[in-house]
C-alpha positions as CSV (number, residue, x, y, z in Angstrom):
1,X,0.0,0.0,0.0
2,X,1.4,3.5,-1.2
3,X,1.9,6.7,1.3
4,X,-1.3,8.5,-0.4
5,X,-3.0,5.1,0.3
6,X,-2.5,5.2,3.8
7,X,-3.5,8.7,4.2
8,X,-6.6,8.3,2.1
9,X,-7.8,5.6,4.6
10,X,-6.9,7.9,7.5
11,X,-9.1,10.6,6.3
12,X,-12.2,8.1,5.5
13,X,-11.7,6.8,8.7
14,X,-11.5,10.2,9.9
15,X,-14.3,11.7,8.2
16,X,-16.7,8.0,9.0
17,X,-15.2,9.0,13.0
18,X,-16.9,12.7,12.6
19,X,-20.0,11.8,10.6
20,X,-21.0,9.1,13.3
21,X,-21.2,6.0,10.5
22,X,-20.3,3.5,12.9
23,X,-20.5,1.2,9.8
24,X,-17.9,2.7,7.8
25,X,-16.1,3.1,10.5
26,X,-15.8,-0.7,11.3
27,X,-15.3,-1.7,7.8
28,X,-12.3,0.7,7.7
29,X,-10.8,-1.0,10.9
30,X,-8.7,-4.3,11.3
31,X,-10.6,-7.1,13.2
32,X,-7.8,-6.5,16.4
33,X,-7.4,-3.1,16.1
34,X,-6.0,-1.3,19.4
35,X,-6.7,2.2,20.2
36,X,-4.3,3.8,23.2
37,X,-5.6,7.0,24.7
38,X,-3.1,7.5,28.0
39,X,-4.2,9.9,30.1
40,X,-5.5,9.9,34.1
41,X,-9.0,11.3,35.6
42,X,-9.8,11.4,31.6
43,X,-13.3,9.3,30.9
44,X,-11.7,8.1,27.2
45,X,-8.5,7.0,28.9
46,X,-7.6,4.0,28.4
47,X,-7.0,0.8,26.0
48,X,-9.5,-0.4,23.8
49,X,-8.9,-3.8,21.1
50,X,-10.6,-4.9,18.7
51,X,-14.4,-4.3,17.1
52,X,-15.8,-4.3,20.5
53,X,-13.4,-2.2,21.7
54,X,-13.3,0.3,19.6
55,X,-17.6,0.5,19.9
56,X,-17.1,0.8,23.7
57,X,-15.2,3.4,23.2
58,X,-17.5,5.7,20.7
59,X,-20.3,4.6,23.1
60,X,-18.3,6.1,26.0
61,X,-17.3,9.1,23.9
62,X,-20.9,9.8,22.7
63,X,-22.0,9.8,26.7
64,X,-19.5,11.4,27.8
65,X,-18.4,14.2,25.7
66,X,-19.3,16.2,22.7
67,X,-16.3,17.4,20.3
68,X,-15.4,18.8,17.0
69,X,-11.9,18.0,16.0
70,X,-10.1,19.2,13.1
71,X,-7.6,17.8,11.4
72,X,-5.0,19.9,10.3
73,X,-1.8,18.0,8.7
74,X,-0.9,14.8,7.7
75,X,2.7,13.3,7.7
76,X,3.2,9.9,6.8
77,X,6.0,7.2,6.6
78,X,6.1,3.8,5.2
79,X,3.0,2.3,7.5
80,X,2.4,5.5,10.2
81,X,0.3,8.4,9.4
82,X,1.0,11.1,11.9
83,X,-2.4,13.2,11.9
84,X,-1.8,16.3,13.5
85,X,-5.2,18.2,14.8
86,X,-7.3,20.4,17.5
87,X,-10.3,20.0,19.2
88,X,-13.0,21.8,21.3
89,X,-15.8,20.1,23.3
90,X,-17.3,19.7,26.1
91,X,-17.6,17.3,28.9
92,X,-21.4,16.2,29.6
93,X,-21.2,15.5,33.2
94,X,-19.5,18.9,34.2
95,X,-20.5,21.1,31.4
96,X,-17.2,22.7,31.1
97,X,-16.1,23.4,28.2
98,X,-12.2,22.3,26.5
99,X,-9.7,23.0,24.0
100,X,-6.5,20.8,23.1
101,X,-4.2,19.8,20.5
102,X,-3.7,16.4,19.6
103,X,-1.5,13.7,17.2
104,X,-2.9,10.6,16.4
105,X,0.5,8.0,15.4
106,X,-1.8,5.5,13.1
107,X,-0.3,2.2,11.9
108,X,-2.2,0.9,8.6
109,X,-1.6,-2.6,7.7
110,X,-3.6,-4.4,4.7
111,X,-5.7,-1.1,3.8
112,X,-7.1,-1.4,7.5
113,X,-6.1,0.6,10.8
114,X,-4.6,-1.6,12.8
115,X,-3.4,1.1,15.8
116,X,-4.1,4.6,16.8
117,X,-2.4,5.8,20.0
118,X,-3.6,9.4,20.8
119,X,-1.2,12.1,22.1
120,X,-3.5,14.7,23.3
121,X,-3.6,17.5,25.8
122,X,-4.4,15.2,29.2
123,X,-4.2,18.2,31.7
124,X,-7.1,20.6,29.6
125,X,-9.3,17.4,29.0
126,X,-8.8,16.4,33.0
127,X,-9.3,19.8,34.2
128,X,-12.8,19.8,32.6
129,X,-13.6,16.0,33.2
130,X,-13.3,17.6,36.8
131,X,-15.0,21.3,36.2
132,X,-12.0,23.3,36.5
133,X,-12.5,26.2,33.9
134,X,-9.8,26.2,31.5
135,X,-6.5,27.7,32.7
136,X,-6.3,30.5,30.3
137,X,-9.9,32.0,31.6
138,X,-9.2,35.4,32.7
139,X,-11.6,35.1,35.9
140,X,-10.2,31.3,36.6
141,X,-6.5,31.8,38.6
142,X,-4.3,28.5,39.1
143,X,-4.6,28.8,42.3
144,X,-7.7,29.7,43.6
145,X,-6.9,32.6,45.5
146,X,-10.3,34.5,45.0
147,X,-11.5,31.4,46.9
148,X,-9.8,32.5,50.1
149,X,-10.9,34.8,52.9
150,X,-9.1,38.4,52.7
């Protein structure tokens, strides 16, 4: 499979991710495909393999957080497709609101995605998993200090 291959199959899988078509989105997939998103105090953290997986983890997505991302650039090499990107959302159980740039490192084996490990920004999606406003808000200091007595 050629470069442009690969990246063409990154952006259907891409464009299947944002439009919701959960069967494109499986057809574009390996059967084991694994899908890293590290992160702590992060609802999406974690590892998720194969079909299942991966519909546990749009399930959990879909609950949990609403998001428009936006790919920006893609750099590829020989079977990884860097996919470099921002995103604002919001996280459902707090209502508070995110923004944070991320890399997806894909591997493509076979015309399929066969990994995806996400390198995003873990401290603005924690802070709003737990209701902190983000840090650059003007009336939100690091530390707190308009919570204390004068």
């Amino acid at each position: 499979m050629s470069i442009e291959e690969s990246i063409q199959t990154v952006k259907a899988f891409l464009a299947a991710l944002g439009g919701g078509d959960r069967k494109a989105l499986l057809a574009l997939v390996a059967e084991d495909i694994e899908w890293i998103i590290p992160g702590k105090d992060w609802p999406l953290a974690g590892t998720y393999r194969g079909h299942a997986g991966l519909v546990d983890l749009l399930e959990k997505a879909s609950s949990s957080v609403e998001t428009s991302t936006e790919p920006r650039e893609f750099v590829a090499q020989g079977d990884k497709v860097l996919v470099i990107g921002s995103a604002s959302g919001r996280i459902k159980a707090t209502n508070t609101t995110f923004e944070d740039d991320w890399i997806f490192a894909i591997t493509v084996e076979d015309g399929k995605i066969a990994r995806i490990r996400e390198y995003v920004d873990t401290q603005a999606l924690a802070r709003a998993a737990m209701g902190l406003r983000p840090e650059n808000a003007a009336d939100s200091p690091d530390d707190r200090s308009d919570l204390r007595a004068s």
